[in-house]
C-alpha positions as CSV (number, residue, x, y, z in Angstrom):
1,X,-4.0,-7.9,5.1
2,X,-1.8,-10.0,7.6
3,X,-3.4,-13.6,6.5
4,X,-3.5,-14.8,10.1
5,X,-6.6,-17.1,9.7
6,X,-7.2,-20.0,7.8
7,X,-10.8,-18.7,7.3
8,X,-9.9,-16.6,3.8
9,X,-11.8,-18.7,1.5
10,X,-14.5,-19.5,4.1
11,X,-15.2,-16.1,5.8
12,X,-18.5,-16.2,3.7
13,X,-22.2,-17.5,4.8
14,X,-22.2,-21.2,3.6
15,X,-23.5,-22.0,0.4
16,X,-23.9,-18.3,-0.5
17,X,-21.9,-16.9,-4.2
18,X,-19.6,-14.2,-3.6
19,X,-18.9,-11.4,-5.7
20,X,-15.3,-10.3,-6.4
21,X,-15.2,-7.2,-4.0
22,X,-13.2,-4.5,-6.0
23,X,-15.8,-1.4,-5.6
24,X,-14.2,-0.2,-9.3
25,X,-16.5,-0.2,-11.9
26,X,-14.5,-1.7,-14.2
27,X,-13.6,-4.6,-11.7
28,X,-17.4,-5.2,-10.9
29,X,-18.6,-5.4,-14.6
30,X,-15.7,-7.8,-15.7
31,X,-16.3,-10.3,-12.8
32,X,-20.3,-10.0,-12.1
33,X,-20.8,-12.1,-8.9
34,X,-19.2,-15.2,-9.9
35,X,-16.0,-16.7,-8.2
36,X,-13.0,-18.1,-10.1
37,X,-12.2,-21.3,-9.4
38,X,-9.1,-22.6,-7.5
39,X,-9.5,-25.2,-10.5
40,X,-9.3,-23.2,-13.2
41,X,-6.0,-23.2,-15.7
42,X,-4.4,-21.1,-17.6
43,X,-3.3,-19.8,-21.2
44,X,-0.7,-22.7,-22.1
45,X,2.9,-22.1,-21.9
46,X,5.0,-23.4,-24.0
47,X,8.0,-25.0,-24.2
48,X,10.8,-25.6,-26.6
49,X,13.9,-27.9,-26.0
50,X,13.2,-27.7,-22.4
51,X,12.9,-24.1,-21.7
52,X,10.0,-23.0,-19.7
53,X,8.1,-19.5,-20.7
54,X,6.1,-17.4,-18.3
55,X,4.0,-14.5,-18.8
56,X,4.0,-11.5,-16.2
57,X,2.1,-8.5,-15.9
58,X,3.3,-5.4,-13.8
59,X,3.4,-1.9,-13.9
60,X,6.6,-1.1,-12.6
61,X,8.8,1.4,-14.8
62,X,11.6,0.2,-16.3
63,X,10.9,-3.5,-15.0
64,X,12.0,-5.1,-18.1
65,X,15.2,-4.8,-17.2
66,X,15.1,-6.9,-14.3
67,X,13.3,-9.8,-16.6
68,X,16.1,-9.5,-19.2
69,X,19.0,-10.1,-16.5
70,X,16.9,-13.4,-14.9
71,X,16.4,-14.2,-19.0
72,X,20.5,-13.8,-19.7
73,X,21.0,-15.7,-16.4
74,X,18.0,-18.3,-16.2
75,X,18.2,-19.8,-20.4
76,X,15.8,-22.6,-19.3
77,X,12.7,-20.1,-17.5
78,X,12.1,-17.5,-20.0
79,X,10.0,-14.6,-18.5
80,X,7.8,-12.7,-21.1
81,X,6.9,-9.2,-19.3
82,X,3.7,-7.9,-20.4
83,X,3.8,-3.9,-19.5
84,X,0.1,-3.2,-18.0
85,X,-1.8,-0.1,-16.4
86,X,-1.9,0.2,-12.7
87,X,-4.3,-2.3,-10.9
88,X,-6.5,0.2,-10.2
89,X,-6.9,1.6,-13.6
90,X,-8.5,-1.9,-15.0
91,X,-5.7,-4.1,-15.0
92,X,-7.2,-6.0,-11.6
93,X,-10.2,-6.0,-13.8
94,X,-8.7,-7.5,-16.2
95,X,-6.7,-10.4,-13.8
96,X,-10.1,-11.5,-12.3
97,X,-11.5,-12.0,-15.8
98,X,-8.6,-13.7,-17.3
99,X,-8.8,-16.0,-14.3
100,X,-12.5,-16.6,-15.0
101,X,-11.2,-17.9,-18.6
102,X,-8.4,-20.1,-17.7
103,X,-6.3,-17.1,-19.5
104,X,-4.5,-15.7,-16.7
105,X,-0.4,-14.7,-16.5
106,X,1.9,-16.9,-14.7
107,X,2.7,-14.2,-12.3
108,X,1.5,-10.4,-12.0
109,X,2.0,-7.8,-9.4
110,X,-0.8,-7.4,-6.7
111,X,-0.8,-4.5,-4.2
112,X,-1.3,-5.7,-0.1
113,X,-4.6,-4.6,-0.1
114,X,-5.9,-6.3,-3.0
115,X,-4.3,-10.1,-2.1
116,X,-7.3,-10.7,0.0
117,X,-9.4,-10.3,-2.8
118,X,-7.7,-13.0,-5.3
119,X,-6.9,-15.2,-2.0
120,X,-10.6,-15.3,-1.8
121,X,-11.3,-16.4,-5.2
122,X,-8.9,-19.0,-4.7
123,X,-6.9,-17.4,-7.4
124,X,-3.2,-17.7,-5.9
125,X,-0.8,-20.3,-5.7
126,X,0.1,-21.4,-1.6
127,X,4.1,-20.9,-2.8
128,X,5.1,-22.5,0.7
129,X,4.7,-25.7,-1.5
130,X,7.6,-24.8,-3.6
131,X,10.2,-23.1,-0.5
132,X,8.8,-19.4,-0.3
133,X,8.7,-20.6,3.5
134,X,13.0,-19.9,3.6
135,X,12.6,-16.6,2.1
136,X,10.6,-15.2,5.1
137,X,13.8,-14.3,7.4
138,X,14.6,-12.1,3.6
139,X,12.0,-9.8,3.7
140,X,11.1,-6.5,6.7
141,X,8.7,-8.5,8.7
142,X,5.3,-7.0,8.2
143,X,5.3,-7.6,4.8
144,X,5.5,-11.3,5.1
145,X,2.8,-10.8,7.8
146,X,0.8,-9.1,4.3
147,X,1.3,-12.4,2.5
148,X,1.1,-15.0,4.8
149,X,-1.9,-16.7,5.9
150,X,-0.7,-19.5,8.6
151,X,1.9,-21.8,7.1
152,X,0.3,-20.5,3.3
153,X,2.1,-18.1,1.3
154,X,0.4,-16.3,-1.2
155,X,3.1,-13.7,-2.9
156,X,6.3,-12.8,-2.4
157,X,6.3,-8.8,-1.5
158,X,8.3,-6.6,-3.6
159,X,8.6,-2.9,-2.4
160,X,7.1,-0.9,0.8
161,X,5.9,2.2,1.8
162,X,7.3,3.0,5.1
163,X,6.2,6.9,6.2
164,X,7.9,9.8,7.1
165,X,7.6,13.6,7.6
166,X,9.0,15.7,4.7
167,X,9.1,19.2,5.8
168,X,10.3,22.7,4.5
169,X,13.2,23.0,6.9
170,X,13.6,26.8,5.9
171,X,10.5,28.1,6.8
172,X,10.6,25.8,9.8
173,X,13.1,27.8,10.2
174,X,11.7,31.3,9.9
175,X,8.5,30.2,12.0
176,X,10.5,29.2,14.6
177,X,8.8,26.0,14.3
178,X,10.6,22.6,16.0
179,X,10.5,19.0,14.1
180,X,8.3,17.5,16.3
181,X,8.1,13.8,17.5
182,X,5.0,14.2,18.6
183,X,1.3,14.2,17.7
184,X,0.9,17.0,20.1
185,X,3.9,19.5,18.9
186,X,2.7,18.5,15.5
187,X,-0.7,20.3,16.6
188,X,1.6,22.8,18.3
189,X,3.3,23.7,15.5
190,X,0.4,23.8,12.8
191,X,-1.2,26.6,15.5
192,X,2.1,29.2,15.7
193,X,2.3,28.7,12.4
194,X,-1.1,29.9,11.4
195,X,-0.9,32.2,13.9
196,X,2.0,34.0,12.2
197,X,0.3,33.5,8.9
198,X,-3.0,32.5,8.0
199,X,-2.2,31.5,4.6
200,X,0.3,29.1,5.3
201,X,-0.4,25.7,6.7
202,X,1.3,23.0,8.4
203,X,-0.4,20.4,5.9
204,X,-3.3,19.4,3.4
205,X,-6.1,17.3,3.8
206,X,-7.0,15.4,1.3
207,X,-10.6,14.1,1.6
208,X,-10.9,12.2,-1.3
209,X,-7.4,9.9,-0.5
210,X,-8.8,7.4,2.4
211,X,-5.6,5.2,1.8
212,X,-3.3,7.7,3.1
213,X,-5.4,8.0,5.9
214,X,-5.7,4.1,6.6
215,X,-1.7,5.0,7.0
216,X,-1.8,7.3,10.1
217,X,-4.3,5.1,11.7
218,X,-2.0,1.7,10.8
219,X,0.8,4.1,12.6
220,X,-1.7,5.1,15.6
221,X,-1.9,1.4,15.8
222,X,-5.6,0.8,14.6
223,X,-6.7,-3.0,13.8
224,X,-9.7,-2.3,11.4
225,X,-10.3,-5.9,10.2
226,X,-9.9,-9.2,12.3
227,X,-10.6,-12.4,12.7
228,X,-12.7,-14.5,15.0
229,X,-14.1,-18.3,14.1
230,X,-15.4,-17.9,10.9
231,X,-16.3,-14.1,10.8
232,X,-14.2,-10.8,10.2
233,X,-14.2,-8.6,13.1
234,X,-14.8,-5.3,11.3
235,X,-13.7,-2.0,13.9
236,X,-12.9,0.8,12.0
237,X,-13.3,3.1,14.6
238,X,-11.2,2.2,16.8
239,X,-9.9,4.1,19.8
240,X,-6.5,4.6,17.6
241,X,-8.3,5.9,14.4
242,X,-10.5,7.7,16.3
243,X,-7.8,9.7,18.4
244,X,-6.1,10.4,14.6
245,X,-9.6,11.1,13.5
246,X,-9.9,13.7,16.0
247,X,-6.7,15.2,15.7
248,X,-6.8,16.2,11.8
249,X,-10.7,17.2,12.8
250,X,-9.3,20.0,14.8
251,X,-6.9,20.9,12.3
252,X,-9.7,21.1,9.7
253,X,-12.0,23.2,12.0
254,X,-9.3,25.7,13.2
255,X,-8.1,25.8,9.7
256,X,-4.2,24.3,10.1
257,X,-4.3,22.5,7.6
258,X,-5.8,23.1,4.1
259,X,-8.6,20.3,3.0
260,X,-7.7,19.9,-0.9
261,X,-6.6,16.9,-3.2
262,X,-3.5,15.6,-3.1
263,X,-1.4,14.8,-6.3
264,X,-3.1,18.1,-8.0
265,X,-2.1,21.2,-9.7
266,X,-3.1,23.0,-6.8
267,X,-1.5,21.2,-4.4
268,X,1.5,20.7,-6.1
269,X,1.8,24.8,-6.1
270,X,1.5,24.9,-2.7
271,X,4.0,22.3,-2.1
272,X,6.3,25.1,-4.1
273,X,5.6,28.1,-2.9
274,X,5.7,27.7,1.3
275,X,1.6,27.2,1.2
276,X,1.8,23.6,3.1
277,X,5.0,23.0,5.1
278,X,4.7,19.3,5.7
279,X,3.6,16.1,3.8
280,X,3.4,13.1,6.6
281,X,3.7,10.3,3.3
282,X,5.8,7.2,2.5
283,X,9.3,7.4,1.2
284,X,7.5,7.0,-2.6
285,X,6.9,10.7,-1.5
286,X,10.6,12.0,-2.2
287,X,10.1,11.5,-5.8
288,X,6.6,13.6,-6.0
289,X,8.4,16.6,-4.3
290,X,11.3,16.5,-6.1
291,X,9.7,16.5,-9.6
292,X,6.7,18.6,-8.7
293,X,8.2,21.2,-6.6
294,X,11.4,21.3,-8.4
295,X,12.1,25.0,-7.5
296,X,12.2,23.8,-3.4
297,X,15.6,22.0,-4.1
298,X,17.7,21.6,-1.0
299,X,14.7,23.2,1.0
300,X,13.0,19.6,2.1
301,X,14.0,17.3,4.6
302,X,12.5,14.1,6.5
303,X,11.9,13.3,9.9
304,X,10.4,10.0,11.6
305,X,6.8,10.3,11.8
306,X,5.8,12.2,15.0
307,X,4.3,9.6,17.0
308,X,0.9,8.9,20.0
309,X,3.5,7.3,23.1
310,X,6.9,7.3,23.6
311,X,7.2,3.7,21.9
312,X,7.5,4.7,18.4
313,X,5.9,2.8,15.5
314,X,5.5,3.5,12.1
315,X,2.7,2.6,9.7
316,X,3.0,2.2,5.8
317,X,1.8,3.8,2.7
318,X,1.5,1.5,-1.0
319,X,3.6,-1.1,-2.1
320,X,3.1,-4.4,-4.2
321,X,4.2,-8.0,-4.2
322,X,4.5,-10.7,-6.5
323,X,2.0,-13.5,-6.9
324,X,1.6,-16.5,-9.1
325,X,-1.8,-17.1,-10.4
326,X,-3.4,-20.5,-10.4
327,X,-3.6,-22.3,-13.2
328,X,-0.3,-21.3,-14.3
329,X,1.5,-24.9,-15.8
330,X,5.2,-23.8,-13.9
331,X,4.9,-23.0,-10.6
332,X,7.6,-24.0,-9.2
333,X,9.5,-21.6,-11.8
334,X,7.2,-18.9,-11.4
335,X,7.8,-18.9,-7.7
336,X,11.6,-18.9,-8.2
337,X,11.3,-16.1,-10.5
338,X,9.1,-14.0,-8.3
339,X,11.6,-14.6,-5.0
340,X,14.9,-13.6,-7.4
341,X,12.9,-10.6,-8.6
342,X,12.9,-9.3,-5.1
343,X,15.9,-10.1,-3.4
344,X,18.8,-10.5,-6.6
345,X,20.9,-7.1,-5.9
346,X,20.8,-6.5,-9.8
347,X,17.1,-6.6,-10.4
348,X,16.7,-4.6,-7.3
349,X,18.8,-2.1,-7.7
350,X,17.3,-1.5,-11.2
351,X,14.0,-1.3,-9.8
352,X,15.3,1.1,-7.1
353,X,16.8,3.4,-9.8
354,X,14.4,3.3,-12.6
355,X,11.2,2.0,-10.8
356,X,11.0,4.2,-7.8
357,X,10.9,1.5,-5.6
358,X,11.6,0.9,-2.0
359,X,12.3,-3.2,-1.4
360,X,11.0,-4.8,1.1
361,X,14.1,-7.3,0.8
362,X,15.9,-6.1,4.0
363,X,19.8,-6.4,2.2
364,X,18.0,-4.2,-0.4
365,X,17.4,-1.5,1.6
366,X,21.1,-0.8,1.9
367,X,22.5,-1.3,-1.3
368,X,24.1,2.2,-2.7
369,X,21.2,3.3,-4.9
370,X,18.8,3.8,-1.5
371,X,21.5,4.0,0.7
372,X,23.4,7.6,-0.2
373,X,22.9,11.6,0.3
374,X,20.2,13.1,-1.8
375,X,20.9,16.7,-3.1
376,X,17.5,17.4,-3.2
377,X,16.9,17.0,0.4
378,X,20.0,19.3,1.3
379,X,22.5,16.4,1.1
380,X,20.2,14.4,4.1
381,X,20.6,10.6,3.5
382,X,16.8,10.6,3.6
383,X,16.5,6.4,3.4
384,X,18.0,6.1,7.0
385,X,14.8,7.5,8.2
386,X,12.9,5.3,6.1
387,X,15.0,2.2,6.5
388,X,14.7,2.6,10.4
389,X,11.1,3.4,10.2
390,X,10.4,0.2,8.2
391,X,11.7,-1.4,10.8
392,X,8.8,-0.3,13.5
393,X,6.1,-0.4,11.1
394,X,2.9,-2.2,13.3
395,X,3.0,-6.3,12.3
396,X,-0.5,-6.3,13.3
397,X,-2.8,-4.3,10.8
398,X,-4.6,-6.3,8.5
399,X,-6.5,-5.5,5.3
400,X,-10.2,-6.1,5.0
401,X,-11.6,-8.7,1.9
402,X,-13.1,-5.6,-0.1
403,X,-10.8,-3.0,0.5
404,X,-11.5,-1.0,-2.7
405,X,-15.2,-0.5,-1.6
406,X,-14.2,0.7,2.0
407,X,-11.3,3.2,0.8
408,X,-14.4,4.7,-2.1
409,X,-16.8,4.6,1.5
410,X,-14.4,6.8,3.4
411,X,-13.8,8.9,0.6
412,X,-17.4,9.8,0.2
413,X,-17.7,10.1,4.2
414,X,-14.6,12.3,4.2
415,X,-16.1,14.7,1.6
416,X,-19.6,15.2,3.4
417,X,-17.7,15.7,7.0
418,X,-15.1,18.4,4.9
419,X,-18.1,20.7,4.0
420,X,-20.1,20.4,6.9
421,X,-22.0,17.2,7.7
422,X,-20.6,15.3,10.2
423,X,-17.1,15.1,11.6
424,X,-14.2,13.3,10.3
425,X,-14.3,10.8,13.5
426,X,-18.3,10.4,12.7
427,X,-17.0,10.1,9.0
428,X,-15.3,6.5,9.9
429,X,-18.2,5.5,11.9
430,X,-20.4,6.3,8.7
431,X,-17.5,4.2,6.8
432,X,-17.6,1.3,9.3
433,X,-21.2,0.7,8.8
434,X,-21.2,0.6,4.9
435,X,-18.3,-1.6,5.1
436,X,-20.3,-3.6,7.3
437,X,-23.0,-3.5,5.3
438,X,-21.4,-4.6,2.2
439,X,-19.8,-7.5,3.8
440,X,-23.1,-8.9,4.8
441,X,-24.1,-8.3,1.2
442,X,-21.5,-9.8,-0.6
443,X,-22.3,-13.2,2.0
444,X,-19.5,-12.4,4.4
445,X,-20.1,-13.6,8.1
446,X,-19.4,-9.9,10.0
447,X,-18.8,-9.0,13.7
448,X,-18.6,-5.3,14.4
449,X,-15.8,-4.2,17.0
């Protein structure tokens, strides 16, 4: 989602409408297959002896109490905080269409993957106009990468998801297993482990969770989407995703690793009772172990990711931004509120302690709250290994225009090559093609890799 091009609003057969690409259902019936306007303007804000008010929508817990400490300090930009579902549970739906009627927020949170979409639609605000340019030294590099496009900036990112390997460090223990730092003792390790017990396994797959996939690739060093003239290079397979592809293919067929859905009851038991021994995730992760397997406290630590060549690199896993929708009457307010969102140590550290974020404001990633020992993981001070694997993570992967529709086209390809038809390698190959083929459909000029 790296917005290296200038092309974002004309990667798309001349002349031809575009649909807004978010394969959810939802998303598809509220926008049909008409654009928004760069033109179009918002609900009216309004103002009272002087004081600006903006609207925001976000899902982050606990967020309001970032907006009242910029309301107590900032009595001249009042920030009204509208509490939403995730963007994937309707509230992108709902963004598209309120941009459609001129009704959109001033500001709303917007995951990497899905800026592509609105930049298409012509539905952000290029904040370089009002100094988002001087924040880029601020933030971990790859994430400005996600919301830059040239000298453009469309959002000001928020919180990351660098990855890591949690792993049961007492039954690596009674294997006789080693951390490893490698692909290769990873594979090692998931076959002495199965060899001294069959029911135990070094990790799940889960088929139906493309995105986390998309994450070991990104680390591998995969490029699935490009740019070349006027067309999107689309090669999702890759030498890099095909070399992970393989990998977790061998692991399915020898049965290392156990093919089930992740954040499930089942799953969650085996992360409690010495099932599955590892979870390769992003540092969001520590939180779904500690309150789902509760009963493993001070078993769990985390390792850097094992990695393909001895120059490590790191891929990432989630995270948002903050972007400013056009139309909005304030943008030059909007755009200050959205950088001191994500970089002011107070609203930061709130969202770091009630919010469950990881910033991707570097001096945020060493303030107290994700900087100290956590019981849970045995006393480990888990966030240097995140901190130092945010720093590696590749600069170079970007995200595709319809990234929703290519994540629920590797889901289904992932399920068929689970149960029998196909491989997981062929899988992305299948995946590739659809993508391809929806491109073209949605008027998109497409080069295959």
């Amino acid at each position: 989602m790296s917005y290296k091009s200038s092309i974002k609003r004309f990667l798309t057969k001349s002349g031809k409408g575009v649909a807004l690409s978010l394969s959810v259902a939802t998303l598809a019936a509220a926008c049909g297959s008409t654009t928004a306007s760069s033109s179009t303007t918002a609900a009216p804000a309004t103002t009272q002896a002087g004081v600006v008010h903006l609207t925001f929508w976000s899902w982050v817990p606990g967020l309001q109490t970032s907006v009242n400490l910029w309301n107590k300090s900032h009595p001249n930009i009042q920030v009204k905080l509208d509490e939403v579902t995730s963007g994937a549970a309707g509230t992108y739906a709902k963004m598209f269409s309120a941009l459609q009627a001129g009704t959109a927020p001033d500001l709303g949170q917007v995951e990497y993957p899905v800026i592509p979409n609105f930049e298409h639609v012509g539905g952000l605000v290029n904040l370089a106009n009002y100094g988002a340019a001087s924040y880029k030294s601020k933030f971990v590099p790859w994430t400005w990468n996600q919301v830059s496009q040239g000298s453009a900036v469309y959002a000001i990112p928020q919180d990351t998801g660098p990855m890591g390997l949690f792993y049961r460090a007492d039954l690596f223990t009674k294997y006789g297993l080693t951390v490893p730092t490698t692909w290769a003792q990873y594979l090692a390790d998931a076959q002495k482990l199965h060899a001294a017990n069959p029911n135990a396994y070094i990790a799940a797959f889960p088929a139906s969770d493309s995105a986390w996939f998309s994450a070991l690739a990104w680390q591998a060093g995969a490029k699935w989407f490009s740019t070349k003239g006027n067309s999107w290079v689309v090669n999702m397979a890759d030498p890099a995703t095909l070399q992970v592809a393989k990998l977790w293919q061998t692991m399915v067929a020898d049965h290392l690793v156990k093919v089930e859905p992740d954040f499930a009851t089942g799953w969650y038991k085996d992360l409690s009772d010495g099932t599955i021994l590892t979870w390769p995730t992003a540092v969001w992760g520590q939180n779904t172990i500690a309150t789902n397997a509760s009963t493993t406290s001070g078993d769990w630590r985390v390792a850097p990711m094992p990695n393909w060549t001895s120059t490590p690199s790191n891929g990432n896993w989630g995270g948002s931004t903050t972007a400013v929708f056009k139309g909005t009457k304030y943008p030059a307010q909007a755009a200050q509120f959205a950088e001191w969102l994500n970089t002011n140590s107070g609203s930061l550290n709130n969202m770091i302690t009630t919010g469950g974020l990881y910033p991707a404001d570097i001096a945020g990633q060493s303030l107290p709250a994700d900087n100290s020992p956590v019981a849970f993981y045995g006393g480990q001070n888990i966030w240097k290994v995140f901190k130092a694997g945010s720093a590696i993570v590749n600069t170079n992967f970007l995200w595709g225009p319809l990234m929703s529709t290519t994540f629920t086209q590797l889901n289904d390809a992932f399920a068929k090559a689970t149960t029998g038809t196909g491989t997981i390698g062929s899988a992305v190959s299948s995946a590739q093609a659809s993508t391809v083929t929806s491109m073209k459909q949605q008027g998109f000029s497409v080069i295959t890799g």
